[in-house]
C-alpha positions in Angstrom: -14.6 1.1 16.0 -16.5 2.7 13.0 -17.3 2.5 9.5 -16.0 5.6 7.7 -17.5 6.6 4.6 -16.1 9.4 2.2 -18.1 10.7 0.1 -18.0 13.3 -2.9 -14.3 13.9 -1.1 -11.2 16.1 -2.8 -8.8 19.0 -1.4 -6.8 21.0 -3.0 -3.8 23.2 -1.1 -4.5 26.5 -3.6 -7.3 28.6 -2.6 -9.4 28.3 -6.0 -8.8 24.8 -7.7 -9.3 25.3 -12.0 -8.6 22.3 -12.8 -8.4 18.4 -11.9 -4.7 19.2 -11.4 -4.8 21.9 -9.1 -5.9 18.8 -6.6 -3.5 17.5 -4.4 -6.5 14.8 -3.6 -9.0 13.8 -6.3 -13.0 13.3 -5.9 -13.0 9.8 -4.2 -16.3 7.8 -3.3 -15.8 4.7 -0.4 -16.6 3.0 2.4 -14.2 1.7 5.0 -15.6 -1.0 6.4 -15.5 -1.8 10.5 -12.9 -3.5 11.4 -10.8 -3.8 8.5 -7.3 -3.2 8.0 -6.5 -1.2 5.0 -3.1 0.1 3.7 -3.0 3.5 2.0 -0.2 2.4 -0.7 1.8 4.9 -3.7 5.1 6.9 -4.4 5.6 9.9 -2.2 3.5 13.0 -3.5 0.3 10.5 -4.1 -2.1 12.3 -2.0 -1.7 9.2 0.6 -0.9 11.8 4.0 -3.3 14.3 2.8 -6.6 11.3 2.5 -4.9 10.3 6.1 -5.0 14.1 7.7 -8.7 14.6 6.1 -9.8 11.4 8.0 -8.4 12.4 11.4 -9.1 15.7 11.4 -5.8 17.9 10.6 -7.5 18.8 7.6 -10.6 20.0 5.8 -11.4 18.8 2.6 -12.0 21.4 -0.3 -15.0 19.3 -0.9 -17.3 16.6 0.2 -18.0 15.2 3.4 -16.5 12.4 6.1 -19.0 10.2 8.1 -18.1 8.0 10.9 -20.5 5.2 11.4 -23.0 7.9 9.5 -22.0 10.9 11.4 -20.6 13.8 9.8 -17.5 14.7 11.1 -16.4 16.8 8.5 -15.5 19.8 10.2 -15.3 17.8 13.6 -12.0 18.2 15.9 -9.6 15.0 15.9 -10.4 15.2 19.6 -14.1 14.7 18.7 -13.4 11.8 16.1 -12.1 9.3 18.9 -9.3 8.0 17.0 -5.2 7.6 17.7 -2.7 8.6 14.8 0.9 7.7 14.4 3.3 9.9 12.7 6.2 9.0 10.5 8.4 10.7 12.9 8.2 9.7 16.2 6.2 12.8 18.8 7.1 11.7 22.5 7.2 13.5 25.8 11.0 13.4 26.5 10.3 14.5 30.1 8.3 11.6 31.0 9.4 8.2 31.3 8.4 5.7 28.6 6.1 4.6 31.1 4.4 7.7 31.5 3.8 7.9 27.7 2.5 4.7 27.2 -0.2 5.7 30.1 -0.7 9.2 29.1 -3.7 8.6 26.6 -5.3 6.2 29.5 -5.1 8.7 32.3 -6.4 11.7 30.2 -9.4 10.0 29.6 -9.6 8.8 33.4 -8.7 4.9 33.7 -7.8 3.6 37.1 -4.0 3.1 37.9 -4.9 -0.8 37.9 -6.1 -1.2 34.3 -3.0 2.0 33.1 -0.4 -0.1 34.6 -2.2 -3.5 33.1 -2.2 -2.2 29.5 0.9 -0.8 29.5 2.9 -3.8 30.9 0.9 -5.7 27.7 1.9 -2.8 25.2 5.5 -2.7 26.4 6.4 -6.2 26.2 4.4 -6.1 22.5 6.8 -3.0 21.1 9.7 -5.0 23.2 10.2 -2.1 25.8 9.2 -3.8 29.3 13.0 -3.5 30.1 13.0 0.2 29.7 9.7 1.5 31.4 11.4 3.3 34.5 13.4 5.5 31.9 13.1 9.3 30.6 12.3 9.1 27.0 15.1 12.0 26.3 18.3 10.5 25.0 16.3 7.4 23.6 16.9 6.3 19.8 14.7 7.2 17.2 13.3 3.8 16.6 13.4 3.7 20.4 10.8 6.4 20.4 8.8 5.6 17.1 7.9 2.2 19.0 7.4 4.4 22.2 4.8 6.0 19.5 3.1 3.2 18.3 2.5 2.3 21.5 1.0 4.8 23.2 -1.6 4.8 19.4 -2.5 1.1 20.4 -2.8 1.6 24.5 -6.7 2.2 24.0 -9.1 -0.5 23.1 -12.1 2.3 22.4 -10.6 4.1 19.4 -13.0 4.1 16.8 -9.8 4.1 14.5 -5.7 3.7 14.3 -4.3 5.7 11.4 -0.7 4.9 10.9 1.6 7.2 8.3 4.6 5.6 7.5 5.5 4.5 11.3 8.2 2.2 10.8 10.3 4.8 8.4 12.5 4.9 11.7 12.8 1.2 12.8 15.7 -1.4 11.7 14.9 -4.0 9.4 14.3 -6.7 11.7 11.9 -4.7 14.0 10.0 -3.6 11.2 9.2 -7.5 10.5 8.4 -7.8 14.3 5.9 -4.5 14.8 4.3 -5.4 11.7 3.9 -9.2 13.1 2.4 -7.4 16.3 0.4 -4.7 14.5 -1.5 -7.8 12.7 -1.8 -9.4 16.0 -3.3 -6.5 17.7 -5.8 -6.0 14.9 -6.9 -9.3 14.7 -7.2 -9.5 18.4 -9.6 -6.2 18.9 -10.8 -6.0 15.4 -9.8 -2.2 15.4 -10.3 -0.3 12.3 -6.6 0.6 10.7 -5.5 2.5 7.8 -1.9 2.4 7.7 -0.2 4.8 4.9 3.1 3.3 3.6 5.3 3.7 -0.1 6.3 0.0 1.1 4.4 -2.5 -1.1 6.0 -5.7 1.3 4.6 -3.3 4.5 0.9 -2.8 2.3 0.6 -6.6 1.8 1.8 -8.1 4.5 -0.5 -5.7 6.9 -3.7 -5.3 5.1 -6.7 -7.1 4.1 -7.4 -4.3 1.4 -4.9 -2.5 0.0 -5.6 1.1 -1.9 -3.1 2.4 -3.9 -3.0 5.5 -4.8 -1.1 7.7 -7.9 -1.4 11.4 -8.6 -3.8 12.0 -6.3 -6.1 9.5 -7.1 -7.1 5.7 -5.9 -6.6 3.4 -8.9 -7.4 0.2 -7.3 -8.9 -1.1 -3.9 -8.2 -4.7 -3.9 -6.7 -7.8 -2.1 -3.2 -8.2 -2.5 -3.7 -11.4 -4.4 -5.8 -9.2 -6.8 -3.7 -6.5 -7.3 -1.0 -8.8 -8.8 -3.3 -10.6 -10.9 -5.4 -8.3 -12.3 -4.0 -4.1 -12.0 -6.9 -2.1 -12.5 -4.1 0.5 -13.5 -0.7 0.3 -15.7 0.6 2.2 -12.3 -0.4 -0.9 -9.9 1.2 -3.5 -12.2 4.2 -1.0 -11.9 4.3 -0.4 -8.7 3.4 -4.4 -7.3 5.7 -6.4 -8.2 9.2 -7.2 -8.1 9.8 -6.5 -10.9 7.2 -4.8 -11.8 4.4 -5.8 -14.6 5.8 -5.8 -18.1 4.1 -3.2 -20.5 4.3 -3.5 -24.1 2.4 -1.5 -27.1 -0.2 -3.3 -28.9 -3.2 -3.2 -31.4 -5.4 -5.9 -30.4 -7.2 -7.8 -33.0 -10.3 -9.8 -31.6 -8.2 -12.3 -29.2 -4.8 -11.6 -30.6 -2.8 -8.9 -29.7 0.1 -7.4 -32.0 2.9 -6.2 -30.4 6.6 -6.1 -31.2 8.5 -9.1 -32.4 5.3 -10.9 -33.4 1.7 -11.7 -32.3 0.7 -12.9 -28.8 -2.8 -14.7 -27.6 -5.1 -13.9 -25.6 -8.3 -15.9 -23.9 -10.3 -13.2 -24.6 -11.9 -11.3 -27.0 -11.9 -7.5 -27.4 -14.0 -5.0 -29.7 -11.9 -1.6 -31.4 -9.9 -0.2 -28.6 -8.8 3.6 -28.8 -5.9 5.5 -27.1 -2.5 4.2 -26.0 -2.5 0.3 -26.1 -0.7 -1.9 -24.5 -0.8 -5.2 -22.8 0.6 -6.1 -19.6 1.8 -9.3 -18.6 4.5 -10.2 -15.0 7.7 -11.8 -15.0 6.5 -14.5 -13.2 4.0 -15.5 -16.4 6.8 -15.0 -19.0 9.5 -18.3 -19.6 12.3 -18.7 -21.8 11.9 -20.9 -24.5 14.2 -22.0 -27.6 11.2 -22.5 -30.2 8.3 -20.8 -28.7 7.3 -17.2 -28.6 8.7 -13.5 -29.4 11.7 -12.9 -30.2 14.7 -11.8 -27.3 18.0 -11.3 -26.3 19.4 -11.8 -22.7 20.8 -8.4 -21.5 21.7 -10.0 -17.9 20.7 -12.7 -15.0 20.4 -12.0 -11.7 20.5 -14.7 -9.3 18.6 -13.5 -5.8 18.5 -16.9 -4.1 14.8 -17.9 -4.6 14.7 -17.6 -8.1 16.5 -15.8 -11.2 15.6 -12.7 -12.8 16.0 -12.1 -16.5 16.6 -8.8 -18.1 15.8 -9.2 -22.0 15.4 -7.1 -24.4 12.2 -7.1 -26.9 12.7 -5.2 -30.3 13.8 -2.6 -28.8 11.9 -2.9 -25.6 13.4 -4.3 -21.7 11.3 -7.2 -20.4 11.9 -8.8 -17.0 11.2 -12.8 -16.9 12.0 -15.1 -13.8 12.7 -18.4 -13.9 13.1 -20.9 -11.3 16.3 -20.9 -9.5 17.0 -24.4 -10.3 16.6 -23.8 -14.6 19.3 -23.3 -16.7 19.8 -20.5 -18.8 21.8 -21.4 -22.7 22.6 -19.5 -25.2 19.9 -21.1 -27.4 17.1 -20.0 -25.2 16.3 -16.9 -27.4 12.5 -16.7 -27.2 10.2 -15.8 -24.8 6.4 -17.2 -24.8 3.7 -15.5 -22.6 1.2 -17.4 -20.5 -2.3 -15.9 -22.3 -4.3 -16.1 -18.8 -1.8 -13.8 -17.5 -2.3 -10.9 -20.0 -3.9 -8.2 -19.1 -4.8 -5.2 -22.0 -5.1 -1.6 -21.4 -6.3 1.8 -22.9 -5.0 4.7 -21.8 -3.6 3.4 -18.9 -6.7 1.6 -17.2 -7.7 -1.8 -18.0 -9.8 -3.4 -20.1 -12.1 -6.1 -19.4 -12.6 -8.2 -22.6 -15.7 -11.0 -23.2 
């Protein structure tokens, strides 16, 4: 295991970068901490497999430098770094029995056949492939061979990190549920150091203690997922968290009072002259329908999805998601919508603003 610290770090894919947007990965300052499980987290084209490559070694950065536990392993081998990777698309030896892949990291580095065929009896029955160790890996299913994969990346206990890009693209629905169970098992029974890349937001929070999400090439937030719903650094992470996603409206804010369309909404704190694109943010979850109370709306639609009901409304002009409880009735009358002032975040220009 190892701390891994990136520092002054950016690549870009064209041979002489001009500009911030010639960078597929833009200059980003952190720490991973030991141990930890994070989730790399954003829309495809984010920069999320390019931070994963520079950490493992497929790729040098443009710019800065990667430490392990203080070391630099910038321009270091993946061999060197002592770490296992998972692709999205599964890479087994169809000529060997699943077996034999499972073991293959184990012998290469020279463990006895007692502690091979120990671990790989334990990894089997965790990917749920004990049945099927006598057989080639040729003619297997995908998701057969992705968990054949993910495996063989968690069969050593001495990695000093598991890097996982978007393993369980290939998996059904229900084994997804079950790997991830097991991948949060595994971690918090060896305290291994994981950074698992996903466009998933339900795979990101369920797996992670620290999510970062990333958006054109940048990391807008590095958080808990219990802070990245409450408080999105970025207009993209109240977006992109969420189902729905965080409602943005434009604003001018006023002290602790905030201007938007249909009317004027409160806030709990105050905030000096703001410049740039406005707007305030506030989630479905903190927004109810009321008949007296609040900015004007009209129901475009309910959706009933079992737990509870989502609203699509329409605000002057602008669509709003609300949800209400599943057991609330919805009338006619109910044609205003009041938002829950603790819950309101403000931004400039897309990042937020703390207020005093």
């Amino acid at each position: 295991m190892a701390k891994i610290t990136l520092e002054n770090l950016a690549h870009s894919y064209l041979p002489n970068p001009q500009s911030q947007d010639d960078y597929a990965l833009k200059q980003l300052d952190h720490d991973w901490d030991d141990g930890a499980a994070y989730a790399l987290l954003g829309s495809s084209g984010c920069g999320k497999s390019t931070l994963l490559n520079i950490i493992s070694g497929l790729l040098v950065p443009s710019q800065g430098r990667i430490l392990f536990d203080g070391q630099d392993v910038t321009r270091a081998p993946t061999a060197e770094r002592n770490i296992a990777q998972v692709f999205q698309f599964p890479v087994v030896y169809d000529t060997m029995t699943v077996h034999d892949n499972l073991a293959f990291p184990l012998r290469n580095r020279g463990r006895d056949e007692a502690y091979v065929a120990e671990r790989v009896n334990e990894i089997a029955q965790m990917i749920g492939m004990e049945h099927m160790l006598s057989r080639k890996a040729r003619g297997l299913t995908a998701d057969a061979k992705q968990k054949i994969s993910l495996g063989r990346g968690m069969v050593r206990k001495d990695v000093n990190a598991l890097l996982f890009d978007e393993p369980l693209t290939v998996i059904d629905p229900h084994m997804k549920w079950e790997l991830r169970t097991q991948l949060k098992k595994l971690h918090q029974d060896f305290g291994h150091t994981m950074i698992y890349v996903t466009h998933d937001q339900t795979e990101a929070l369920t797996f992670a203690d620290k999510v970062v999400v990333m958006y054109d090439g940048r990391v807008v937030q590095i958080g808990t997922p219990e802070e990245l719903f409450e408080r999105p650094e970025h207009t993209f992470v109240g977006y992109f968290i969420g189902s729905p996603g965080m409602n943005l409206l434009p604003a001018k804010i006023d002290g602790n009072q905030a201007l938007v369309p249909g009317g004027t909404v409160a806030l709990t704190q105050g905030y000096g002259p703001l410049a740039g694109n406005i707007q305030i943010g506030v989630r479905p979850e903190y927004i109810r329908l009321s008949r007296d109370e609040g900015l004007p709306v009209t129901i475009r639609r309910i959706e009933d999805v079992g737990r509870h009901k989502i609203i699509r409304a329409d605000l002057m002009g602008h669509e709003i998601n609300i949800i209400a409880p599943e057991d609330q009735q919805i009338t006619p009358d109910m044609t205003r919508a009041a938002f829950d002032p603790a819950h309101i975040n403000v931004y400039a220009d897309d990042w937020r603003v703390t207020g005093r």
